[in-house]
C-alpha positions as CSV (number, residue, x, y, z in Angstrom):
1,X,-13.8,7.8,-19.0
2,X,-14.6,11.3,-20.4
3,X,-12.3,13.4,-22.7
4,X,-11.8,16.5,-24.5
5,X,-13.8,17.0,-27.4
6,X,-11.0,16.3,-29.7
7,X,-8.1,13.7,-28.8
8,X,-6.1,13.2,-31.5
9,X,-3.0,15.3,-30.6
10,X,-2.9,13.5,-26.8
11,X,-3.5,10.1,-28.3
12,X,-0.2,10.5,-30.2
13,X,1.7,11.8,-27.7
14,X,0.5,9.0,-25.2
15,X,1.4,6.4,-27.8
16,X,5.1,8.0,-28.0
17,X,5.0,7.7,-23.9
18,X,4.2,4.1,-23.7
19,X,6.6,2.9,-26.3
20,X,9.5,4.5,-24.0
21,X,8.3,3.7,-20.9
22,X,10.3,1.3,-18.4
23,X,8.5,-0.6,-15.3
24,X,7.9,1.4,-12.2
25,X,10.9,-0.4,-9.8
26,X,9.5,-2.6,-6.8
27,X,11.6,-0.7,-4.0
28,X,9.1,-1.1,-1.2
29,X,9.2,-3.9,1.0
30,X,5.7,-4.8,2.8
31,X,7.4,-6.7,6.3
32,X,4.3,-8.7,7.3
33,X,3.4,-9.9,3.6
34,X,6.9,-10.5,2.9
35,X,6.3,-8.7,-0.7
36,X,7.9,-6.0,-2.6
37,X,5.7,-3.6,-4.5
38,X,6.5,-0.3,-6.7
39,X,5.3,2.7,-4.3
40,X,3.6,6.0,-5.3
41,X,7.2,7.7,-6.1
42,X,8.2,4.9,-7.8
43,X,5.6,5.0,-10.3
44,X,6.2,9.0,-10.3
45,X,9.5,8.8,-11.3
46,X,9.3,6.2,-14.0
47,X,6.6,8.2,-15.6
48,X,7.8,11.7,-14.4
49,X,10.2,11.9,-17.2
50,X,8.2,10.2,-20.2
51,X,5.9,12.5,-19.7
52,X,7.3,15.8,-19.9
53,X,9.2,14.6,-23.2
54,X,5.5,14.8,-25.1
55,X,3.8,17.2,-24.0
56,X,2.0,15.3,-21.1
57,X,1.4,16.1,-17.8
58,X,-1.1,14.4,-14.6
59,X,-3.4,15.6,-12.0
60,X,-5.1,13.7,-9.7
61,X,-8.0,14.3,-7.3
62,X,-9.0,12.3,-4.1
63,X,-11.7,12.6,-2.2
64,X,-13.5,10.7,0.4
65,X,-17.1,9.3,1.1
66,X,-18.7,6.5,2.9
67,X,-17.5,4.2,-0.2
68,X,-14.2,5.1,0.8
69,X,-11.2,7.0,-1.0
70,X,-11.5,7.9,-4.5
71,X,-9.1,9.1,-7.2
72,X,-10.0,10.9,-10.0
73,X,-7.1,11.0,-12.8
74,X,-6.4,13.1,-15.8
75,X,-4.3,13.2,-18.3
76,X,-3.3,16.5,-19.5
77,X,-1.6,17.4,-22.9
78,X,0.5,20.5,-24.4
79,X,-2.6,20.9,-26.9
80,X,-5.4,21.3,-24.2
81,X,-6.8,18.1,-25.3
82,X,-7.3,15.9,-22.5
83,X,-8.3,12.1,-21.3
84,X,-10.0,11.8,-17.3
85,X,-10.3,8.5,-15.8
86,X,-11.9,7.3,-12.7
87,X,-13.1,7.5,-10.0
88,X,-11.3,4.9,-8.6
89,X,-12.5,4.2,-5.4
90,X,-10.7,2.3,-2.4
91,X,-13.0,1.1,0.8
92,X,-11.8,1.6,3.9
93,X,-11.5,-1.1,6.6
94,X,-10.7,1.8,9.2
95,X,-11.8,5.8,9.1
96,X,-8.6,6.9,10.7
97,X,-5.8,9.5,9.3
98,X,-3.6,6.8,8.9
99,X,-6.4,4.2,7.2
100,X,-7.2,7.2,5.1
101,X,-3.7,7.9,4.0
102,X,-2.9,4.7,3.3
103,X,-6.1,4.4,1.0
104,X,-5.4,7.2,-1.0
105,X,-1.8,5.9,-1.6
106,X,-2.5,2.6,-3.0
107,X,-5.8,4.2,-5.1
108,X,-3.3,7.1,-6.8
109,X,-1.0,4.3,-7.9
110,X,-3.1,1.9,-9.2
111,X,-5.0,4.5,-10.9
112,X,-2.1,5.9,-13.0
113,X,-1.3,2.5,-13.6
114,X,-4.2,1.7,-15.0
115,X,-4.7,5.0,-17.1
116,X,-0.7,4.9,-18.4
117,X,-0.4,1.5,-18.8
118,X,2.4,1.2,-16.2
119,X,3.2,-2.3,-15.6
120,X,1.4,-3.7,-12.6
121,X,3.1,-5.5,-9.9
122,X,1.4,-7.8,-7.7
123,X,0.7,-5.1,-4.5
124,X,-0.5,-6.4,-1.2
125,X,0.2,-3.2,0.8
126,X,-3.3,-2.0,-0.2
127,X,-4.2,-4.9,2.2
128,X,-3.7,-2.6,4.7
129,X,-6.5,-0.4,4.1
130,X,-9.1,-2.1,2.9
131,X,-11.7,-5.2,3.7
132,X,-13.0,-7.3,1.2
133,X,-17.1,-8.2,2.7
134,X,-16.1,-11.4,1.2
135,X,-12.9,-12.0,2.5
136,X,-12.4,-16.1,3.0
137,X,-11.8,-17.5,6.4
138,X,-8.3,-19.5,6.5
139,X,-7.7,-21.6,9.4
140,X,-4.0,-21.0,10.3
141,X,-1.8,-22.9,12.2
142,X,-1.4,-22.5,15.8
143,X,2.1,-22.4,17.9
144,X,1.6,-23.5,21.9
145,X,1.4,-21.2,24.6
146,X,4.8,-22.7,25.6
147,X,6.1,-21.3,21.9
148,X,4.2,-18.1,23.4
149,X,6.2,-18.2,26.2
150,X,9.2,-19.5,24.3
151,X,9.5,-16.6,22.2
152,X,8.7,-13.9,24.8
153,X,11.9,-14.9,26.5
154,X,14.0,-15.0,23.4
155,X,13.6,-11.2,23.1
156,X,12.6,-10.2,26.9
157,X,16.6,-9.0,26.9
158,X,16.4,-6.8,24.5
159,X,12.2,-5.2,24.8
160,X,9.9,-5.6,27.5
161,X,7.4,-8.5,27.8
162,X,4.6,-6.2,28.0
163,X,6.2,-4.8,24.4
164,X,6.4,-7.7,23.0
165,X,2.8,-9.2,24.0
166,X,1.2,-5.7,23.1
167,X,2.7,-6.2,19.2
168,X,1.9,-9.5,19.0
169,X,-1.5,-8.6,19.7
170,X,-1.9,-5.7,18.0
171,X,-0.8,-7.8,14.7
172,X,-3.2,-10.5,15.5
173,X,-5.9,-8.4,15.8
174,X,-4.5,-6.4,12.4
175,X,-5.0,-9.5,10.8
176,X,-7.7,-11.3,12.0
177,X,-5.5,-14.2,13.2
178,X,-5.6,-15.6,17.1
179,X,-2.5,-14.8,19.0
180,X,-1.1,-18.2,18.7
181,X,-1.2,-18.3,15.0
182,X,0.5,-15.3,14.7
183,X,3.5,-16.3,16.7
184,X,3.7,-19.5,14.5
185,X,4.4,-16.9,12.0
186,X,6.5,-14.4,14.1
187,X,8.4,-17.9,14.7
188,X,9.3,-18.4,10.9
189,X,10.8,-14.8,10.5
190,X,14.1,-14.0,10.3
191,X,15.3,-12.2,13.9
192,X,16.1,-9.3,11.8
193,X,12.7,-9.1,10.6
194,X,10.7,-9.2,13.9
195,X,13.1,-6.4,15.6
196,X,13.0,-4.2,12.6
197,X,9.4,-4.6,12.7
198,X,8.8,-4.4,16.6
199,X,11.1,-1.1,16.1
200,X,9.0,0.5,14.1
201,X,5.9,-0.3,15.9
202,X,7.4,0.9,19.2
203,X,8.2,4.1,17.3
204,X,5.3,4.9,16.6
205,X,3.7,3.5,20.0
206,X,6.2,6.2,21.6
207,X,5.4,9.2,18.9
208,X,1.3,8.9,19.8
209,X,1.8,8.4,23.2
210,X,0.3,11.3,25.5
211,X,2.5,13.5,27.0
């Protein structure tokens, strides 16, 4: 952490902040962890107000590197006194815009979290762009190929099998999980769930498509 040389007037004001502060509201809904965690804006607007009422304001820097993303945060006050925190780095499991952008989401957050004292929610969205080296092997259960074929048919009315095989792949392979252990868990979901989430992934299947 480095500061300004004097911190007196920010430390005040950041001690007024916290003491009016409300939780950032969990409004995002991760589909494939089945968790709801406060997103970027979220956080914003809890803290967006606070802020401006004493003198505060925050600016945050990311970069990347072959350790990943990293956030740099500071905290500014009225004064010119200030408080920097960070970096705050996030690896990446992937190098690709949407790895990337992901990453830098998830660091921001948790790093004015950390340097405003926002209540932390428990966040697996971050799981998305990242890979822990020592990340623990489970051994999941495994539907059949009949429940393969099973489930195929349940939905071949509404998307194509060559859809539906393709995203169950793709979210095997997201996860590290076979293709039978993923339908035991596509089997579990609410119908809503899978076409909202087979929607989406055709989406953006369609969008990056060549023309």
């Amino acid at each position: 952490m480095k500061t300004s040389e004097n911190i007196e007037e920010i430390g005040k004001a950041l001690s007024i902040m916290q003491g009016s502060m409300v939780p950032a509201k969990k409004g995002s809904i991760n589909p494939f962890f089945k968790s709801t965690y406060a997103d970027l804006p979220s956080v914003l607007q809890a803290i967006r107000g606070p802020l401006a009422e004493n003198g505060l304001s925050v600016v945050q820097e990311a970069t990347t590197s072959q350790e990943g993303v990293s956030v740099v945060t500071r905290v500014l006050h009225s004064s010119g006194q200030w408080i920097e925190f960070g970096p705050f780095t996030i690896p990446l499991g992937k190098k690709d815009a949407q790895s990337v952008g992901s990453a830098c989401s998830y660091a921001k957050r948790y790093a004015l979290s950390a340097a405003l004292a926002i209540s932390a929610e428990k966040d697996d969205d971050g799981n998305r762009a990242t890979k822990s080296v020592h990340e623990e092997k489970k051994i999941c259960p495994e539907a059949t190929q009949k429940d393969l074929e099973n489930f195929v048919n349940d939905y071949c009315d509404l998307y194509s099998k060559e859809d539906i095989q393709e995203y169950i792949e793709e979210r095997a392979k997201h996860y590290k999980h076979s293709v039978l252990a993923t339908v035991h868990e596509l089997v579990k979901e609410e119908s809503s769930t899978f076409q909202k989430n087979i929607d989406m992934w055709i989406k953006r299947k369609n969008k990056n498509a060549p023309i």
